[in-house]
N, C-alpha and C positions, 0 to 999 in steps of 0.2 A: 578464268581471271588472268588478266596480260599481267605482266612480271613487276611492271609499274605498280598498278594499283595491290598487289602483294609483298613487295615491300614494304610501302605504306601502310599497311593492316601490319607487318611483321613491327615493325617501328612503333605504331602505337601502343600493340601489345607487349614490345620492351618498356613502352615510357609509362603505360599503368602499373607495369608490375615492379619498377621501378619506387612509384609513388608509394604504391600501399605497403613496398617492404618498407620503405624509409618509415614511413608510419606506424608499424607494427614494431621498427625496435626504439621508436622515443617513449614505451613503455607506456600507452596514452590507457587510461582505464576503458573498458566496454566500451562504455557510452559514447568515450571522444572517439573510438577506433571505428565505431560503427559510422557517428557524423563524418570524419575523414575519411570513411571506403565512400558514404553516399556522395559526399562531394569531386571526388576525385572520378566515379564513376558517370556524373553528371556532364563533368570540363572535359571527360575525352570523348565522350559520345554527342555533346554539345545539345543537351536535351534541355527544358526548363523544367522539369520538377521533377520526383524521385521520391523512392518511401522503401524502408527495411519493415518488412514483417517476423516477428520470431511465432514459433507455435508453441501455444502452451497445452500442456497435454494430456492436464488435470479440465480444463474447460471444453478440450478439442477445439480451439479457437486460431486463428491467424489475428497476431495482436499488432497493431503500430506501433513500433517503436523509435523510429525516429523517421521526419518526413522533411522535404526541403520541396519550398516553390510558394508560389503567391499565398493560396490558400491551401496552406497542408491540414490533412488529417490533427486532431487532434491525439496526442500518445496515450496510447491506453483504448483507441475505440478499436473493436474488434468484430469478427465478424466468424462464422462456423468454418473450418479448415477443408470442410465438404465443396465451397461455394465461392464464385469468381472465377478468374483466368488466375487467380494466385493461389486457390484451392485447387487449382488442377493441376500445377507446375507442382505445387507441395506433393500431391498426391503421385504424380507418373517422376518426379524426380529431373523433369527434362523443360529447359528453355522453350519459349514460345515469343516469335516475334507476332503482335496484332498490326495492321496498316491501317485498319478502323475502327477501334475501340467499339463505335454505336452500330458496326453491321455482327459484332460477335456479340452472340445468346449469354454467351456465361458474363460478362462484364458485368459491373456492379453497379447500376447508374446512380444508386441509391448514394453511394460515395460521394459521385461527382455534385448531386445535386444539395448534398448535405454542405459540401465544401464552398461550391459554386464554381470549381474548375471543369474546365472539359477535355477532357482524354479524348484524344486523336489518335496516335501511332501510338502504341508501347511496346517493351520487351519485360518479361518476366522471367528470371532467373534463379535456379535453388540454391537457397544457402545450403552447400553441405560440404564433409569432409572429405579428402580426396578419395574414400570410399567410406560407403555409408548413408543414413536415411537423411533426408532434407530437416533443417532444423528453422528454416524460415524461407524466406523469397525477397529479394532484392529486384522491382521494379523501376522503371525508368520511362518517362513519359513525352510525347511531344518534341521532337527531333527539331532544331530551328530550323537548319537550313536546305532539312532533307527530308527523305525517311528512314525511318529505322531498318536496319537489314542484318543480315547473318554476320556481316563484319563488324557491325556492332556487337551482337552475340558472342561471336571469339574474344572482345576485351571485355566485359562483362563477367564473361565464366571467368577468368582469371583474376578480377576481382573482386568476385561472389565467392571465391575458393579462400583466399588469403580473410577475406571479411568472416567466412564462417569459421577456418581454424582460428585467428583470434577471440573469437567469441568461444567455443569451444573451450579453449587455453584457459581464459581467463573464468570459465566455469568450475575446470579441473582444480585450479588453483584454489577457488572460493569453496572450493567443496572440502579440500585439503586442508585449509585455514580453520572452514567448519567445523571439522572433526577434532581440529588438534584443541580448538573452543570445548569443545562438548566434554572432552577425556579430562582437559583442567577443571568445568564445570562440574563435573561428577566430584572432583574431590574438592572442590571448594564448599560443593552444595552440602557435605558430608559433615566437613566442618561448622558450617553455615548451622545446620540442624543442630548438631549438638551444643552448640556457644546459644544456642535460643532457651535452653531450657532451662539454665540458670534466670534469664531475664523471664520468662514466665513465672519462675518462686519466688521467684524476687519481687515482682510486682502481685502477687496473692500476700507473701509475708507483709509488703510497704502497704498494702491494703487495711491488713488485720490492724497494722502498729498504727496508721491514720485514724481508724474507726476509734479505736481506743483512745487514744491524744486527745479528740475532738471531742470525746463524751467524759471525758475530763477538766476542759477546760474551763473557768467561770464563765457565767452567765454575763457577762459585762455589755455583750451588745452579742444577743440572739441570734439577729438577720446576717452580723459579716460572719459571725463562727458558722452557720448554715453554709452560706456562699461560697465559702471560701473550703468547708468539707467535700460539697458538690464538685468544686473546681477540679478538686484533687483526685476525686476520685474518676470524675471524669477523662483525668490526664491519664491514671493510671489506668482504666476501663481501655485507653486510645493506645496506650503500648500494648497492653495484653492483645487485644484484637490483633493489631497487625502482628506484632510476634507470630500470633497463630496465622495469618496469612500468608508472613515470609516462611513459614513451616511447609506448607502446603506448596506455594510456588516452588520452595525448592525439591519436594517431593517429587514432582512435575519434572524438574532438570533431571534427578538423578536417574527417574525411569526415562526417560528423555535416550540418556546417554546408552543406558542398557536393552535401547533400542525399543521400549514401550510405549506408544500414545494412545493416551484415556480419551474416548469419545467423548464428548458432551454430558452430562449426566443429565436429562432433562428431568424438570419436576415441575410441582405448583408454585410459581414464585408469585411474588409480589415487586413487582419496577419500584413502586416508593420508598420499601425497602432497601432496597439496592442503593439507591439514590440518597438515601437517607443515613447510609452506611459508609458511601462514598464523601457525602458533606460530614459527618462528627469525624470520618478523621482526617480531611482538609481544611478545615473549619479553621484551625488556629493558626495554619499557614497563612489563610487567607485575611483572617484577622490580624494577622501582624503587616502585610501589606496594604492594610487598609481597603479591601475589596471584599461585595457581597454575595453572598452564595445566598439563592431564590431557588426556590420549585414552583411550579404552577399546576395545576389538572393531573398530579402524579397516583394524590387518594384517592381519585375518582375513577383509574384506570383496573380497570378487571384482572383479575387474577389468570395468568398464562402460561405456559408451557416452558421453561426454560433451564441450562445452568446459571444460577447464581453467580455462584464461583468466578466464571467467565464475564457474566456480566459485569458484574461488579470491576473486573482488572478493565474491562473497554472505557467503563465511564469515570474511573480513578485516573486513566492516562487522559483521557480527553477534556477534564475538570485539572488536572496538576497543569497539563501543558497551558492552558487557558489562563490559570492562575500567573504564570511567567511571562505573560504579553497584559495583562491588563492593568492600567496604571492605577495609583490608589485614586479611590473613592468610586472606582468599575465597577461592572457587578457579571457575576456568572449566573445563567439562568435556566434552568432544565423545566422546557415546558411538554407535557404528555397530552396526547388527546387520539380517541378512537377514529380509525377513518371511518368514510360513510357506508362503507358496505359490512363496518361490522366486526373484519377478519384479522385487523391489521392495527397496529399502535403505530402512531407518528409521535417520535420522539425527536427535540428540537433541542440541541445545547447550542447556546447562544452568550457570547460575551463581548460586552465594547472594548475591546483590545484595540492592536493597532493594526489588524486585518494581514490578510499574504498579498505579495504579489505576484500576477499571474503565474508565473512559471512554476511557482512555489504549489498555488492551489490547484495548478492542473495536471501536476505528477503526482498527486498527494496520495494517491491509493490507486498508481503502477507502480511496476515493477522501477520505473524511471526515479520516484520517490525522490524529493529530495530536500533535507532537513536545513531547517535557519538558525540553528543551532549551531554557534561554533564548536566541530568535532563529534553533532549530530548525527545519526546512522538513519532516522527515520524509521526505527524498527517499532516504537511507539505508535505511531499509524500503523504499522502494517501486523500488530497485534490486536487493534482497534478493528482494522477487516478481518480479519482471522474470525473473532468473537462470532461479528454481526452477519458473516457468511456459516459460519456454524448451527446459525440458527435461522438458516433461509432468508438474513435481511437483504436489505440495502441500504447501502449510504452514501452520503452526498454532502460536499460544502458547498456553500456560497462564503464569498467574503469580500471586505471592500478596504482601501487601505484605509487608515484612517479612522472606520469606524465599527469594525469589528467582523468577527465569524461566527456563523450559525452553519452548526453540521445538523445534516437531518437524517434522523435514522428511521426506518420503516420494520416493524418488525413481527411475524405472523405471532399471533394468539396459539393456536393450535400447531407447531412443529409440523405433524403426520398429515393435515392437509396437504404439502407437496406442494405450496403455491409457487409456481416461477417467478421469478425477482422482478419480471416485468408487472405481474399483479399489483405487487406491493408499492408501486408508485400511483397516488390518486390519479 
């Protein structure tokens, strides 16, 4: 290399490392620190598209996490951490420049042609810490006015290094937060439990003292002293219940904290139930907004393999959230029906709301998530996957602005058949 053209490389690798410290102390959360390393990693190597992979390591998957160019990846498609030029950089830990994407065997054409872009030249680089295992891959695609070479590779690694200790950091940190969460949650959940068991006697005592009142009262008009006994008891039936649910949820936290997670408890359930369970106690929220709570094809559904428990929290969040976008006179609608080959429940919650838009619906269950909720965390979706990966599903939105969302959930009848997620979609 003549002294000239290594200047030049020495210069650009001051002016990146430059950019992404500037970057790294405007205190930008994850997300933004990852789109300012890929963008800044793009302007100095002057390529047109680019994509951050993390590995998740509960799926062994290489996930998208943020992509820039014509047609990027969507966030959240993934693919096995075994497979590609980006599963191989993950795995051996070390940069790779390609000069022809379609004459190398490992490239994934599958990507390109899902996308409609076409890879030419790339460089793939490991995300990792200045010692230590690769935690993703930062590639870079299509060189404008060249090709990609080794001196691209030297500003790269240095801004592959600074992009993985940011992400890194801000794990540490969220992990730290996490914890200090969980130690207050243990003794709030303590509390929690014990404050519930007055309101448990207390709605058995208001039970006794109702029954009594109403079988006292004259006979002056029959049908309202009925109505109006049912009302109450009903109300009262609708505290009792969750009482005992917020009992159990918190049980969950406290073993949570002291480091215990209860598997699944799988049994014979019945969905209508569930569903049935979830409507008597949204019912009068939704009645006071003037919106209608439907089922369809729920008693018709076979008895299957499941926790309750769990169910029930997935379709309570995804009927409450529902309930907060649909204007009065909407209606929420849980329709069930068996797929054709038998094995599998297609379950559809559907409400004319006012729909997401894109960006909203298509982080809705990554790690990217992000809530329309002013001061939203999106953990309600991502309790909602928890469930329905518990129990081998899948699921999925559609939605449209305007005129509302239908999630669809897919879920095996039998657990122990072991069907992969790809079966359970017709």
């Amino acid at each position: 290399m003549n002294p000239s053209n290594q200047q030049d490389r020495k210069e650009r690798e001051l002016e990146a490392a430059r950019r992404i410290s500037e970057a790294l102390f405007q205190h930008l959360s994850v997300e933004d620190l990852v789109k300012q390393g890929l963008k800044i990693a793009l302007e100095v190597v002057n390529c047109q598209a680019g994509c951050v992979l993390l590995a998740n390591p509960e799926t062994k998957e290489l996930v998208f996490y943020h992509a820039i160019g014509d047609r990027p990846p969507k966030p959240g498609t993934a693919f096995p951490w075994t497979q590609g030029i980006a599963g191989t950089v993950f795995a051996t830990g070390e940069p790779i420049v390609i000069k022809d994407a379609k004459e190398d065997r490992r490239h994934l054409e599958e990507i390109d042609h899902m996308t409609g872009f076409h890879t030419q030249d790339m460089i793939a680089i490991p995300l990792k810490r200045w010692e230590g295992d690769p935690i993703g891959v930062l590639e870079v695609m299509n060189k404008r006015d060249d090709r990609l070479n080794q001196d691209d590779v030297a500003i790269l690694t240095i801004i592959g290094a600074f992009t993985a200790l940011s992400i890194e950091q801000a794990r540490l940190f969220q992990e730290a937060k996490l914890a200090e969460v969980a130690r207050i949650l243990g003794n709030i959940g303590h509390d929690v439990k014990n404050m519930l068991m007055p309101v448990l006697c207390g709605a058995s005592l208001l039970k006794d003292e109702i029954n009594e009142v109403f079988a006292s009262l004259p006979e002056y008009d029959p049908n309202k002293v009925r109505v109006s006994h049912e009302t109450c008891l009903e109300v009262i039936e609708m505290v009792a219940n969750n009482a005992k649910r917020i009992q159990e949820r918190v049980k969950e936290i406290a073993d949570c904290v002291k480091g215990l997670t209860s598997p699944p408890r799988f049994a014979p359930c019945k969905l209508h139930h569930v569903v049935a369970s979830v409507f008597d106690t949204l019912k009068l929220m939704a009645q006071d907004k003037g919106i209608t709570l439907l089922h369809e094809g729920m008693s018709d559904l076979p008895e299957m393999q499941a926790d309750e428990s769990r169910l029930f929290n997935a379709f309570y969040n995804l009927v409450n959230n529902a309930i907060a976008e649909v204007p009065k006179g909407g209606s929420i609608t849980i329709k069930g029906q068996i797929e054709p080959k038998g094995k599998t429940i297609h379950v559809s919650v559907i409400d004319t709301g006012r729909g997401m838009p894109a960006e909203i619906r298509d982080t809705l269950f990554t790690p990217r998530v992000i809530s329309r909720k002013q001061g939203g965390t999106g953990l309600g979706t991502k309790i909602v996957k928890d469930v329905i990966d518990a129990h081998s599903g899948v699921i999925a939105v559609e939605s449209e602005m305007n005129v509302g969302t239908i999630f669809h959930i897919h879920l095996p009848i039998e657990v122990s058949t072991g069907l992969p997620a790809d079966n359970l979609v017709p």
